[in-house]
N, C-alpha and C positions, 0 to 999 in steps of 0.2 A: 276480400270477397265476402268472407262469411258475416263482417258488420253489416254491410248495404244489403246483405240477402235479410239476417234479422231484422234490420230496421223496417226494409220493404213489409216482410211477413207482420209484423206487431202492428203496425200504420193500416196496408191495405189487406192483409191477409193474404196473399201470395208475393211470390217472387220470380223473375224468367230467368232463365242462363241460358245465354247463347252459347252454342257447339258446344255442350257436355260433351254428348256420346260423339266421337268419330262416326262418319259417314260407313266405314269398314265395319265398325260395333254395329250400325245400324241392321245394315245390312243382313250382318250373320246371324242377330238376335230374330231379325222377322224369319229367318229363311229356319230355323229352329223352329219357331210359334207357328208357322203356317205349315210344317211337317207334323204338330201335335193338332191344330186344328183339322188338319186335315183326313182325321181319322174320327171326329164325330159330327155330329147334324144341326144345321142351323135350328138356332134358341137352347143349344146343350150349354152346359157347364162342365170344363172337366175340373176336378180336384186332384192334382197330382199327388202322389202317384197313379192314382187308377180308375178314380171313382168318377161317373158320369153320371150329373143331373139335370136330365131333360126337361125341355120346355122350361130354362128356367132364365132364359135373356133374348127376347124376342126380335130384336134388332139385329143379330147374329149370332156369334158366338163368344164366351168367357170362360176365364180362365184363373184357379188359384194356383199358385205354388209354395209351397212349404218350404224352411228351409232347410229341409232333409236334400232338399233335391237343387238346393242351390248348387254347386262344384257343377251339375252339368249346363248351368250357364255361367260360364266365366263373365261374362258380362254386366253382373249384376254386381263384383265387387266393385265395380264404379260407381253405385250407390254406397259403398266405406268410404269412398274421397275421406281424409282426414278430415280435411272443413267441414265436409257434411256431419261428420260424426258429430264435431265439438259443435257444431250448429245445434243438430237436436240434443245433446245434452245441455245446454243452453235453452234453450227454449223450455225444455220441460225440466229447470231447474237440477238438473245432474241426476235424475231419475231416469234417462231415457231407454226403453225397451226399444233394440233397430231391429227392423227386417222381420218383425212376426210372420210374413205372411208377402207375396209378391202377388198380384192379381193384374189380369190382363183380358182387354176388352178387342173384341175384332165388329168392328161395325159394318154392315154394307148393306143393309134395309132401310128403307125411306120410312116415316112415318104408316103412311099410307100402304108400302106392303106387310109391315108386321102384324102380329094378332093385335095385340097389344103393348102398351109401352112400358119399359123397365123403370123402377122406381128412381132409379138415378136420373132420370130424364125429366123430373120435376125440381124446381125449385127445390131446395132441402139444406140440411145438416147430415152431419153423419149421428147414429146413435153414439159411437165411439169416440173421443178426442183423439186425433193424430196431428201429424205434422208429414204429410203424403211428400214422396219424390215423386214426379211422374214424368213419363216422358214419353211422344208422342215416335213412332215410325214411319211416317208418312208424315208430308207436311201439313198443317190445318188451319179452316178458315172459317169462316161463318156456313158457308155453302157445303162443307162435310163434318159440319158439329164439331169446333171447335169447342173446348168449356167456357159456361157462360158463369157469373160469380158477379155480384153485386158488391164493389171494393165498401170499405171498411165497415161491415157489419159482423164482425167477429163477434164482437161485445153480444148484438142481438144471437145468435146462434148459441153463444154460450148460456143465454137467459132461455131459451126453447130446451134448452138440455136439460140445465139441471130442474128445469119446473115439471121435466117427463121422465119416466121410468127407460130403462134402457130398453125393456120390452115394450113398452106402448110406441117408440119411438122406428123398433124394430116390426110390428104386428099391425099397425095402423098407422094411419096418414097421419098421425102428427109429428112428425117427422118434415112436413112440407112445408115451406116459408108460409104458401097460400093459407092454410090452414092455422096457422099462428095469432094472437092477438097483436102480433108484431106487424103483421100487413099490411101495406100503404101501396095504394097506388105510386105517389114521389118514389118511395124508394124501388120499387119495380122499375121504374122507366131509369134507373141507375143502372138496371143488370148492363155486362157488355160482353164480347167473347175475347178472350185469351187466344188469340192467335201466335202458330210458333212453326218452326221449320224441325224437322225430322232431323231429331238428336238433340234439341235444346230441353234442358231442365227446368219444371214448376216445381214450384218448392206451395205447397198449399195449410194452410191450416183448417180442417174440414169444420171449424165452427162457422168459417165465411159461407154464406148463404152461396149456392154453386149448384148447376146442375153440367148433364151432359146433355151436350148436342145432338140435334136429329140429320141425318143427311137430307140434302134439300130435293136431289135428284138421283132415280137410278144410275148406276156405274159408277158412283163416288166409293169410298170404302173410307177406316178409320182405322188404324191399331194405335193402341196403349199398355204402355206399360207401367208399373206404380208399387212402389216400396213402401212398405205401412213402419211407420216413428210411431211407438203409443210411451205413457208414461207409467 
C-alpha cells in the first residue's frame, strides 16, 4: 500500500484510501468533536486545551489540537498506521516531524450566509510544506465542498513557496494560486473535487495547488479531520 500511496502523492499530489477509519472510529471521533463544538459559536476557533478565537472561520466552526491532548482521542493513533509513518518518513527523506498539531473544520454555512470566506476556500498553498492525513466524517461531494486540488502541480506550488517569505505567504494573498505569476486559465479549468466516503484517508501534499469547498445549499454540513507531517 504505502508504494502506490507514494507514487500517487509524488505524480498527482494526493492519494485516497478507502475505509481507513471504521465506521465505529467514525462515529465516536464526531460524537467527541461535536461535544467540544458544541460549547463555542459559529466562526470560533478552539485551540485545545482552552483557548477560543472568535470570528476566526466564518463558514463554521475550527479546531486545533495539540498533541498534549492526543490520549483523549484514541482515534488518532490510526494516523501511526506503521505504513503511514514509514510513508512520511519517506517522503521527507527520514526527516519526518508526525502529528505536530491535529486541526479540524466543521462546515455548515453556505457561501452566501457567512460574513466572509476563510482563506482556505481560495485556491492556495500552504505557507508550510506538509504531507496532510485527512479524513473526512461525513460523506463528500461537490454539493457539500468536497476538496478541490488541481492534480500534478506540486512542482508549481513549490515554486510559489520558496519565491515568498513564510510571512508574506502567511499575512497576504500571495499565498493564492490566482494571485501567482503561475496562473492560467488551462490550468484552472484542471481543478476537480476529491470526493470520498466518511472514514476514507487523503494522503495530501500541501504544495498541490487545493482549496476547500463551499457548501452549495443550506442543511448540508462538512466535518474534517487532518494530521500535519512536516519535515
Amino acid at each position: 500500500m504505502k508504494e502506490k500511496i507514494l507514487e500517487d502523492v509524488q505524480k498527482n499530489g494526493y492519494s485516497l484510501i478507502p475505509g481507513f477509519f471504521s465506521q465505529v472510529e467514525v462515529n465516536s471521533l464526531k460524537e467527541k468533536l461535536l461535544h467540544l463544538y458544541s460549547q463555542c459559536k459559529t466562526g470560533d476557533q478552539i485551540d485545545l486545551p482552552g483557548l477560543i478565537t472568535p470570528d476566526s472561520y466564518s463558514i463554521g466552526k475550527s479546531m486545533r489540537v495539540y498533541p498534549s491532548l492526543y490520549p483523549c482521542f484514541s482515534e488518532f493513533q490510526r494516523f501511526r498506521d506503521p505504513e503511514l509513518v514509514e510513508l512520511s518518513e519517506e517522503f521527507f527523506g527520514g526527516c519526518s516531524q508526525k502529528g505536530l498539531q491535529v486541526f479540524s473544520s466543521y462546515e455548515y454555512l453556505t457561501e452566501q450566509e457567512a460574513k466572509h470566506l476563510p482563506r482556505n476556500s481560495y485556491m492556495h498553498i500552504d505557507p508550510y510544506h506538509a504531507l496532510k492525513f485527512s479524513t473526512y466524517l461525513c460523506d463528500v461531494t461537490a454539493e457539500n465542498g468536497a476538496l478541490q486540488v488541481i492534480p500534478g502541480t506540486v512542482c508549481i506550488g513549490k515554486r510559489i513557496r520558496d519565491e515568498n517569505t513564510v510571512e508574506s505567504l502567511l499575512t497576504s494573498d500571495m499565498y493564492t494560486f490566482e494571485k501567482s505569476k503561475y496562473y492560467s486559465s488551462e490550468l484552472e479549468s484542471k481543478r476537480m473535487f476529491i470526493e470520498a466516503k466518511a472514514g476514507d484517508l487523503l494522503v495530501l501534499d500541501t504544495d498541490i495547488i487545493h482549496c476547500g469547498g463551499l457548501l452549495q445549499k443550506p442543511g448540508l454540513e462538512r466535518m474534517t479531520v487532518i494530521y500535519h507531517n512536516r519535515k
